[in-house]
N, C-alpha and C positions, 0 to 999 in steps of 0.2 A: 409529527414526522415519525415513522416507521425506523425499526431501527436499519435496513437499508440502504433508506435514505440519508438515515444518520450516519451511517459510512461510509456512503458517495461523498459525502456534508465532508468528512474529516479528511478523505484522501484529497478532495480539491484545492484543500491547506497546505500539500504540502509545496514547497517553492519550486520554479526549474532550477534545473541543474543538481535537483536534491532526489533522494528513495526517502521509505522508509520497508518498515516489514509486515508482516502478517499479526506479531506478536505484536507489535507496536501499537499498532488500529485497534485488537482487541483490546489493549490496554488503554487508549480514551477511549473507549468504547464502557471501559468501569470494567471489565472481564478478563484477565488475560486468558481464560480456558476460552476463549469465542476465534482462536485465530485460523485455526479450521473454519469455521463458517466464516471468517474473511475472507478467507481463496474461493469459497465455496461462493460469495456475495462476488468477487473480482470476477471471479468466471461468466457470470451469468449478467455480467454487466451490459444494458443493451445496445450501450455504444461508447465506445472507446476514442471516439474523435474529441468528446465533451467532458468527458468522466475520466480521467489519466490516472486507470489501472494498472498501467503498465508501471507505474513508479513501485511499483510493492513488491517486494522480495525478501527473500530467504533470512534468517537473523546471521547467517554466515558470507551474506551478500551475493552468492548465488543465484540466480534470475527465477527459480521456482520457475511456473507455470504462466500460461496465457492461451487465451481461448481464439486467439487469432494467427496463433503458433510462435513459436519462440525467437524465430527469424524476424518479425515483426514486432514482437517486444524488445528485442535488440533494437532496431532500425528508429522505434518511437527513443528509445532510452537516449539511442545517439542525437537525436535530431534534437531532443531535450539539454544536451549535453552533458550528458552523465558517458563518462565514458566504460568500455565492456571488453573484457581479455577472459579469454579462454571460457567463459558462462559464469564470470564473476565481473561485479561491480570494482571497477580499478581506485582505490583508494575510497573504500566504503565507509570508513569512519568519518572522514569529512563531507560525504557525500549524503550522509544518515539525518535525517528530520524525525525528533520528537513531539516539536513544542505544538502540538496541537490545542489548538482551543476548543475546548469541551465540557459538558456538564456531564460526562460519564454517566449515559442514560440507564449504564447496566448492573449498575454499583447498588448492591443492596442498602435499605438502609438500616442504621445499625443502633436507633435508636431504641 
């Protein structure tokens, strides 16, 4: 598995009604310098009916970006039930997913 894939793999984890963020992904991803190229992997994502991109945002809970526009990342976020005031996730500390399960493919090793 590509690591790509292994980021589509992590964001599919997380639950409805839950986000997480860009720093978060790179971080089971073994990397936290990768979360740039986690927006950069959400963007480019080739479909968003399968893949729930839209769950990933800002570590300040801010909606960041979407390649389908941002009115559309709203409409998915709600229909998920995460709810969204003013371009901010409404009580994002509850709303926040970590626990991803991962072999942190990008985690040097250090033996």
């Amino acid at each position: 598995m590509n690591i790509t894939e292994y980021t589509y793999f992590l964001v599919r984890q997380i639950p409805p009604g839950r986000v997480s963020t860009y720093g978060t992904v790179a971080k089971a991803l073994g990397n936290p310098g990768y979360a740039r190229a986690v927006g950069r992997m959400m963007n480019k994502n080739p479909d968003a009916d399968t893949m729930p991109c839209f769950k990933i945002v800002c570590s300040d809970g801010s909606l960041g970006g979407f390649g389908l526009g941002i009115d559309d990342k709203i409409r998915r976020l709600k229909e998920d039930g995460i709810k969204v005031k003013d371009g901010r996730i409404v009580d994002f500390k509850n709303a926040f997913f970590d626990d991803f399960k991962t072999e942190y493919p990008l985690k040097k090793n250090k033996s």
